[in-house]
C-alpha positions in Angstrom: 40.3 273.3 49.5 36.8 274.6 50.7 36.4 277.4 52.8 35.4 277.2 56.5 32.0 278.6 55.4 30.8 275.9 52.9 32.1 273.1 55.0 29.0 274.0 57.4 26.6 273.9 54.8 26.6 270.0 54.7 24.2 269.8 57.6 21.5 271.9 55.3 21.8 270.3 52.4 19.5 267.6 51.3 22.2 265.0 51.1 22.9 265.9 54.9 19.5 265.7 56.2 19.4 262.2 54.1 22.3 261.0 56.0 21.2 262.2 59.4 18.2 260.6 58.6 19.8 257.2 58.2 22.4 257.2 60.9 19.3 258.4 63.0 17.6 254.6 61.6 20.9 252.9 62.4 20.4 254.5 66.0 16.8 253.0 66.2 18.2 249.8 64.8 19.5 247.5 67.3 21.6 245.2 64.8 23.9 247.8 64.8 26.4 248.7 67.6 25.6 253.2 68.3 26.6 253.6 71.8 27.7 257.4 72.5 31.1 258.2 72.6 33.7 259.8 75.1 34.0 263.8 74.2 35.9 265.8 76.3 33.7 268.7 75.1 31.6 269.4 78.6 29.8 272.6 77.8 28.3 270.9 74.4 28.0 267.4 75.7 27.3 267.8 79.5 27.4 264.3 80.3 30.4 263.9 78.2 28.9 261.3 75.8 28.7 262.4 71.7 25.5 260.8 70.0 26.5 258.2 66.9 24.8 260.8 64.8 26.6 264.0 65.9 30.2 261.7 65.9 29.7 260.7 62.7 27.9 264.0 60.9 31.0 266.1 62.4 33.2 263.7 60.6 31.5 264.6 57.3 31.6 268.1 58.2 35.3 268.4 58.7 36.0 265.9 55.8 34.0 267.6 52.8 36.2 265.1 50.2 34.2 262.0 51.5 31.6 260.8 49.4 28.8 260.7 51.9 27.1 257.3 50.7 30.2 255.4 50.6 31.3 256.4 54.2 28.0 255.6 55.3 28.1 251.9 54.3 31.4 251.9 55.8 30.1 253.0 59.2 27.1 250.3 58.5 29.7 247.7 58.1 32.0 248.6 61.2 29.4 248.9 63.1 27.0 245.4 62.2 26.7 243.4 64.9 27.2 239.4 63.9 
């Protein structure tokens, strides 16, 4: 089990600024369904909505066992619009 101080380390890594990169190019995309999402964390998210990129990068964080590139064509699939 990693430590609470690798788990972090995702973010600064080059696989995690190439996956921020293409959730960011999902964002821009519109055949793909990104709205923001309800957090009830006010002081971090004022307006109470979590970007698809910070949703989805926190997932990654706190699940270090995922392989990156397959989770990321699973959110690509889920989130296709037909």
């Amino acid at each position: 089990m990693p430590n609470l101080k690798s788990r972090p380390a995702f973010l600064d890594t080059e696989k995690g600024r190439e996956i921020r990169h293409k959730l960011q190019l999902m964002t821009d995309d519109n055949s793909y369904n990104t709205a923001s999402s309800y957090s009830a964390n006010g002081l971090l998210y004022p307006d109470n909505l979590m970007p698809f990129v910070d949703k989805h990068m926190g997932y990654l964080v706190d699940h270090p066992l995922l392989d990156p590139d397959k989770y990321l064509a699973n959110v690509r699939l889920a989130t296709r619009i037909r």
